[in-house]
N, C-alpha and C positions, 0 to 999 in steps of 0.2 A: 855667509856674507849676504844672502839672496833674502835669507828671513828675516836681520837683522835691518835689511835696508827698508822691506817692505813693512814693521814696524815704524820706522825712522819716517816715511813718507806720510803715513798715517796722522802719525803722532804730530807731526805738524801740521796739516793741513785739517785736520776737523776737532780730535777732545787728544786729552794728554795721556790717554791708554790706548792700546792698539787694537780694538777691539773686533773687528773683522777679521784679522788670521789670527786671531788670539781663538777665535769657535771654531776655526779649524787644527791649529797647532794641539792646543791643549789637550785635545780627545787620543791625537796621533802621541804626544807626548804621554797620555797615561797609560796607551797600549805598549809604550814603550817600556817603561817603568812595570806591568805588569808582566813583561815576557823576562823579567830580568828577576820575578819574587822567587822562591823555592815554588815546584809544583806541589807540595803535599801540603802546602797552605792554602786551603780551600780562601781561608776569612780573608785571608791577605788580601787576595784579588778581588773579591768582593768591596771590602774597601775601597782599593784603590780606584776600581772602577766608578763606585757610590760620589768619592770625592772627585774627582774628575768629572765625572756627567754634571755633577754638582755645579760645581764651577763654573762649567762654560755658558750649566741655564741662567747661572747666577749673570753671567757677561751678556748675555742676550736679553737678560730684563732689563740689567743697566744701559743696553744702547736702546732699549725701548724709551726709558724714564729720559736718554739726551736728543730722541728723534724730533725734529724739529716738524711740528702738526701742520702747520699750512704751503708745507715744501715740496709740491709732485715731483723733485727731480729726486737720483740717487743722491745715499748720504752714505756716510762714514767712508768715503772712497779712499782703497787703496790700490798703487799700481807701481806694477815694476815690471823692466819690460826686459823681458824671457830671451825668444828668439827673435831679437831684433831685424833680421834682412826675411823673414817670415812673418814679420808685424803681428806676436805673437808675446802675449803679456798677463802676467798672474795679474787680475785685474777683478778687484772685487768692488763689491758695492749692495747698499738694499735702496729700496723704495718703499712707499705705502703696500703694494703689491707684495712684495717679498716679504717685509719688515715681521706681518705675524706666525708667518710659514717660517721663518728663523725662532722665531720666539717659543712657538709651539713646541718644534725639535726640541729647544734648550731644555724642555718642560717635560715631554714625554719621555727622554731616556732616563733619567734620574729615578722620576717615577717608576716607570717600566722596571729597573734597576730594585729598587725599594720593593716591589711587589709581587719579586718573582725571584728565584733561586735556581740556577743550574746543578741539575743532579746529578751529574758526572763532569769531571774533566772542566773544574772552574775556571780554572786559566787561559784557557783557550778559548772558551765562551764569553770570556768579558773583554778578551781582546779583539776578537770579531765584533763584539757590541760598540768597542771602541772607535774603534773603521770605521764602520758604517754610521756612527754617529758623525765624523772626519767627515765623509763621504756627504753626509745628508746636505750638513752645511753647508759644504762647495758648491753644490748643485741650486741654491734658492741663493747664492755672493755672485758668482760667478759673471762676470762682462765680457768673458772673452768665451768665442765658443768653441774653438778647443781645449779648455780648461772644462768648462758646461760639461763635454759630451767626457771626458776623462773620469770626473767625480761622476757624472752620469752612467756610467758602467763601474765604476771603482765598486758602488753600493751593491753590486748582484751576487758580489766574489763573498763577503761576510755573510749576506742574506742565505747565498747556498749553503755554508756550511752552517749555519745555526738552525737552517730546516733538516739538514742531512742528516747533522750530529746532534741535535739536541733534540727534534722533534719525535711524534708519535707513529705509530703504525707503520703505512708506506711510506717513511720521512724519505728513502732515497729516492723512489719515484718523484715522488711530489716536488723535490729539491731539482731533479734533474727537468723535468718539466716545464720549469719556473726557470732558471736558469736559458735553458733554447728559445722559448719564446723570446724573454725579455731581450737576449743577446740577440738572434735575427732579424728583430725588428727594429735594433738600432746600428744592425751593420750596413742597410740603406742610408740614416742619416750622416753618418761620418763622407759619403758620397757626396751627401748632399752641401753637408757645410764648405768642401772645398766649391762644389761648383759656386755655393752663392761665392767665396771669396774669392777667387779668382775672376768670376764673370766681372764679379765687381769693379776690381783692376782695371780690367781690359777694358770695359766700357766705359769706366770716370777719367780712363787715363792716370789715375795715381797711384799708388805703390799699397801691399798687400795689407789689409788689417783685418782681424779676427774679432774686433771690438765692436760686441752688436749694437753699439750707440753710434759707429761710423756707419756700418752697413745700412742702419732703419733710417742713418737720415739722408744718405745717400741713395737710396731706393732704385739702384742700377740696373736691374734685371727688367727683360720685357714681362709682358704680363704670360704668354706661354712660361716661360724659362722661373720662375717666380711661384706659377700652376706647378709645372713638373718638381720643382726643390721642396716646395711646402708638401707636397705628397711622399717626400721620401722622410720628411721630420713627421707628417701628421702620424705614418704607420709607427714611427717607434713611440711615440705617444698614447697614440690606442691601445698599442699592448699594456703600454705601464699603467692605463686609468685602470681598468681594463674597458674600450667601450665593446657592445655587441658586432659583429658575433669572435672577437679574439680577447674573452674574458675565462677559459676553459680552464686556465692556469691555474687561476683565483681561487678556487672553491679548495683545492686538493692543496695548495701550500698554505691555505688559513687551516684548513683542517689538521694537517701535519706539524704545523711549525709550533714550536714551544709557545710560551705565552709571552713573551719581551718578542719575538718575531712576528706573533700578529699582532700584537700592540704596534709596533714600530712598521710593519706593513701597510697596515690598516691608515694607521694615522699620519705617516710621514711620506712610506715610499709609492703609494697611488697617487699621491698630489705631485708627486713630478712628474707626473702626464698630462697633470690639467694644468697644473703651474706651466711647461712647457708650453701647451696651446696657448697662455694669453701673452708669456715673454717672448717665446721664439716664434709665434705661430701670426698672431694679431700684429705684434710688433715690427718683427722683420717682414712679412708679407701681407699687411693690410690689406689690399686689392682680393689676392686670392682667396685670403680668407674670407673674403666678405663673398664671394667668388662659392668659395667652397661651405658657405653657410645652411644653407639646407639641407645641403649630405650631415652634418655635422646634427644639427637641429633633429633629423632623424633617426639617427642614431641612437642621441641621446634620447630621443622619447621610448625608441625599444627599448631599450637597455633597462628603464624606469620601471614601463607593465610588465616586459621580462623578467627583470630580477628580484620585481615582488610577486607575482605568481610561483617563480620557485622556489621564493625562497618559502612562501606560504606551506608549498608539502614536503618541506626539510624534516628530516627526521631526530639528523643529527644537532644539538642547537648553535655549536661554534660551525658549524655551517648552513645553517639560515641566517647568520651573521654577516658569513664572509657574500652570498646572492643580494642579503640588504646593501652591503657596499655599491653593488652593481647600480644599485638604484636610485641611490642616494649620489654616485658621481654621474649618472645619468640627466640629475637637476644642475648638479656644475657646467656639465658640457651647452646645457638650452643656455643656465645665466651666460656663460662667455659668449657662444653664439648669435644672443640678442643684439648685441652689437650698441649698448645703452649705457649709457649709467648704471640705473636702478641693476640690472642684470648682471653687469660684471661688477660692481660691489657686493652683489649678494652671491656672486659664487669663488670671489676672495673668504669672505663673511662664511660659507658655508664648506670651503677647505677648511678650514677651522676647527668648525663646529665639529664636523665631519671626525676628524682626530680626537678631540678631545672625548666625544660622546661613545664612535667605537671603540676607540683606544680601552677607554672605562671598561665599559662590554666585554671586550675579551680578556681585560682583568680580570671582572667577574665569573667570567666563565670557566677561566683557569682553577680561579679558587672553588667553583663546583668540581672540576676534575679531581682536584688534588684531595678533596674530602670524599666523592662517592666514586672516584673514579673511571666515570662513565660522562659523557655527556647526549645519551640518547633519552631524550624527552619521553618515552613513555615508559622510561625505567625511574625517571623523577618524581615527585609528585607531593605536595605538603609541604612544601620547603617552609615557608613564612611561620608555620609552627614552631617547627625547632630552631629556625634562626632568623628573628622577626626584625632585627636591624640590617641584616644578609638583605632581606623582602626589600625591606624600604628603600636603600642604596640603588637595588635594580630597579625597583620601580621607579623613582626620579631617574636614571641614566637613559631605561628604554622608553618613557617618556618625554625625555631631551629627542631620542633617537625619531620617535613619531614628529614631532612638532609641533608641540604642544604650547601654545602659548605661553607665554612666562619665563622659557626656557629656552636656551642658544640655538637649537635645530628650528625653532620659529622663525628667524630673525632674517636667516640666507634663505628660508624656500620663500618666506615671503616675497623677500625683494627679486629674486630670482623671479617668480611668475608676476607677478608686478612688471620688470621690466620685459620680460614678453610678452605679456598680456599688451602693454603699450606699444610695442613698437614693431615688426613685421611677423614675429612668431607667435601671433594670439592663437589660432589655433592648435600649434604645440604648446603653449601651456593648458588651452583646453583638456588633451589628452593627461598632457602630465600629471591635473590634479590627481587622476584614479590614481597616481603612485602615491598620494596622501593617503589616502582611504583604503588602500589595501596595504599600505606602511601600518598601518593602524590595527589591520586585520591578525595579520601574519603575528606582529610584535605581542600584540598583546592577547591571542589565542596561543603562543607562546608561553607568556607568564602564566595564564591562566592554567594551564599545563602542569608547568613545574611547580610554580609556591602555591596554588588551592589544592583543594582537595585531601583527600584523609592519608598523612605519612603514613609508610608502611616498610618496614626493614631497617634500613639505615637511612632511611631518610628521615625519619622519626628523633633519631639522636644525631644527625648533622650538627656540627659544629657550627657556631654565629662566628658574627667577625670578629677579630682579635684587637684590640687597641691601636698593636700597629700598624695590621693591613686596613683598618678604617685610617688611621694618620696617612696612610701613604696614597689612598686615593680620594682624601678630604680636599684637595687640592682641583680636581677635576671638579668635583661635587661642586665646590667651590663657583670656576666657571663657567659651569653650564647654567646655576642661577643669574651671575653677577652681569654676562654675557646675554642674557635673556630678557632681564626687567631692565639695562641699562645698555646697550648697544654703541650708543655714542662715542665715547673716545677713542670704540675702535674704529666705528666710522670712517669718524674727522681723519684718523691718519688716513685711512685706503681711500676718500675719496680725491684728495689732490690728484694721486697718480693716475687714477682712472681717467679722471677729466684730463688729463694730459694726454696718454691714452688716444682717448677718443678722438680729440683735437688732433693727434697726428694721424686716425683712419682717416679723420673728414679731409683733410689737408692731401692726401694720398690716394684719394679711392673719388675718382668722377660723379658726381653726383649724387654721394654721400652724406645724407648730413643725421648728426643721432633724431632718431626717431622721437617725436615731443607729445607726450600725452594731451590726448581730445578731450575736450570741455564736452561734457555728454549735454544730451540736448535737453533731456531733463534739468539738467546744472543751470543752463541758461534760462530756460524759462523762470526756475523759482528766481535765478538774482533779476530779470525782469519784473517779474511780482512783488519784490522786495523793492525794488526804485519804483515802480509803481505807489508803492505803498506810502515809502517817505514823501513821495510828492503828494498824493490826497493829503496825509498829516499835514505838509510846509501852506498847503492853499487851505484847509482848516482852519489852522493857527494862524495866516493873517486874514481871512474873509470873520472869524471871531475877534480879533484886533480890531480890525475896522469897526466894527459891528461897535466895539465898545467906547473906540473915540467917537463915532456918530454919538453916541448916548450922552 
């Protein structure tokens, strides 16, 4: 009755399909349908899994293609309300901000799915992939925040067991690691969501709600109480980006986990830490955040020189991958903390990026394992000879991955140090740049590594890519050009909500206002020079006028 209604509310109130518990129903409904195939049917579940991730990406381009562009508030909203005398309601919703962190998911698991095979125990594998795609959804819909933090722990239960059970080497190590971290640093938040909701009561005098559109506009908490609650979400946050120094996790469950768990790590489940920081963090607590911005600002710039200096003397290459993450969420955390426009469009802009580029990456990476079965770089060497479309493919993704102009990782680091450079963190973007330049280093001393050089063993006869593992990741290849030379329409959608955004820090935060880019004084002198100019010409042209009627 509860799924039924909550289609029913949808469906009236915004398009004639249910499309926000449709991306979460349909994943839970194919895990359903997969626990019910025969186990000895590898293909079965394979399929079923394929059609189903299919689906829902299918459902998530379609509420992209009806998102309405100049709208910053939530769209396709659905609500039904749960535990009513706990003001407590499945209550979904996107915006500009959410909209391509939804779209992405819908994108990556399909893919991820298409380009990777579990080698034992298929059934079980694609119904955890199921979950956690379930899971990923809720977490980037969700309005209500104990719904938030439910799907927000829901995703660590699949994650564990598809590094446990399907990964490499020390997969249980690495699973159980991953696992405590991630869970201890969100057993403070759940403290914390009741004190902001209850404070909130008490202090507006109105009755319970869990609906972070009541709580942010209601801004009820003093500025102490609002400090101490934002410190109990920003810890479970830091763990999941990972920022420095509680990124330890990271390295050993990218290293361990199969290749659909660092795809889906990499690309999906890091951005609910930075996606958190700008819905739960900026939103709900503007003040503090603006409060707690230099810690953050700092951070992020470690995290940047940090986890590209290590990852530079990585041995292993799917982990000098998993230190470049470190680095690369390191520029998200400066974009959200600039407190700007430019900044927090370029680090929606560069979750994205961020996904789709590593996601690619540790595709690639996987299909190096699976063919030399090794991924220690100086066991590599000659690749591009014996698989010279294999070379090409890598080199446009770790290319995306440096920032290279033309290409989607350009687009959010630019805007990202652009809007610090403008507004109170020009000198963390100073710093930041070295994380270009040594992004640069590491990556592509990297490649140089593995595809130059004279093949030798099996690497001389490596297989190239097959027809359909190029079909299945022509798609990313895809966005990292189209996303690169054309930026704009994704733009247009994420900048409405930012500017809304912002407008409720300034409104919220005393003497706040977004920081506005200075006319350099250079700038002013040439358009001085320039009005100079056309005036000499205008006095010219009529002292020769006259000159000619005198005649």
């Amino acid at each position: 009755m509860m799924i039924s209604s909550l289609f029913a509310v949808e469906a009236a109130e915004a398009v004639s399909f249910p499309l926000l518990p449709s991306l979460i129903f349909i994943p839970l409904l194919t895990a359903l349908i997969i626990g019910l195939l025969p186990a000895h049917r590898d293909d079965y579940s394979r399929i079923t899994a394929l059609a189903g991730s299919a689906i829902t990406g299918a459902v998530s381009v379609y509420m992209l293609a009806k998102f309405v562009v100049d709208d910053g508030g939530f769209q396709f909203v659905s609500e039904r309300s749960w535990i009513a005398d706990l003001g407590i309601s499945f209550s979904l919703g996107v915006d500009g901000i959410s909209l391509f962190l939804v779209v992405m998911t819908g994108i990556l698991f399909p893919l991820g799915l298409l380009a990777t095979s579990a080698h034992h125990d298929a059934k079980a594998y694609h119904i955890w992939v199921m979950i956690l795609m379930a899971g990923s959804m809720g977490v980037f819909m969700s309005l209500d925040l104990l719904m938030f933090f439910m799907f927000f722990e829901i995703v660590l239960v699949p994650m564990y067991f598809l590094i446990g059970g399907w990964g490499h080497g020390n997969r249980v190590y690495a699973a159980l690691k991953f696992f405590l971290y991630t869970m201890a640093g969100s057993a403070l938040m759940m403290v914390g969501i009741l004190v902001v909701v209850f404070l909130t009561a008490r202090n507006t005098g109105g009755a319970l709600t869990f609906d972070i559109r009541d709580l942010a506009e209601a801004q009820a908490l003093t500025t102490n109480q609002a400090r101490a609650v934002l410190a109990t979400f920003a810890l479970a946050f830091a763990v999941k980006v990972p920022l420095f120094p509680l990124h330890t996790w990271l390295p050993d469950a990218h290293t361990e986990a199969p290749t659909i768990g660092s795809v889906i790590l990499a690309g999906v489940m890091l951005k609910l830490g930075t996606y958190g920081f700008l819905r739960f963090g900026l939103y709900l607590f503007p003040e503090a955040s603006h409060d707690f911005a230099p810690i953050f600002l700092t951070l992020g710039v470690i995290g940047i020189v940090y986890g590209a200096i290590v990852a530079t003397v990585q041995k292993d290459l799917k982990r000098l991958i998993a230190y470049s993450s470190i680095a690369h969420l390191g520029f998200i955390i400066i974009g959200l903390f600039a407190l700007n426009s430019q900044g927090i469009q370029g680090a929606v802009m560069q979750m994205v990026n961020h996904g789709i580029s590593t996601g690619a990456l540790f595709i690639l990476v996987g299909w190096i394992y699976e063919r030399r079965h090794t991924r220690e770089i100086a066991a590599l060497s000659g690749l591009q000879k014996a698989a010279p479309l294999f070379a090409g493919v890598f080199t446009l993704v770790m290319l995306s991955s440096v920032g290279l102009p033309g290409l989607n990782g350009f687009v959010g680091e630019f805007l990202i140090l652009l809007g610090a450079f403008q507004g109170d963190a020009r000198w963390f973007a100073v710093v930041a740049t070295t994380g270009v330049i040594l992004a640069a280093l590491y990556l592509l001393w990297a490649y140089q590594r593995v595809f130059h050089g004279t093949p030798e063993g099996e690497n001389a006869t490596m297989r190239d890519l097959s027809f359909s593992e190029f079909f299945s990741i022509l798609p990313l290849l895809a966005l990292i050009v189209g996303m690169g030379v054309y930026p704009k329409p994704v733009l247009d959608r994420i900048e409405p909500a930012v500017d809304e955004l912002i407008v409720h820090i300034e409104a919220n935060v005393n003497g706040f206002t977004e920081p506005e880019p200075e006319a350099p004084e250079q700038h002013d002198k040439r358009e001085q020079l320039i009005e100079a100019l056309h005036e000499a010409e205008e006095k010219a042209e009529a002292k020769a006028a006259a000159k000619g009627e005198g005649e």
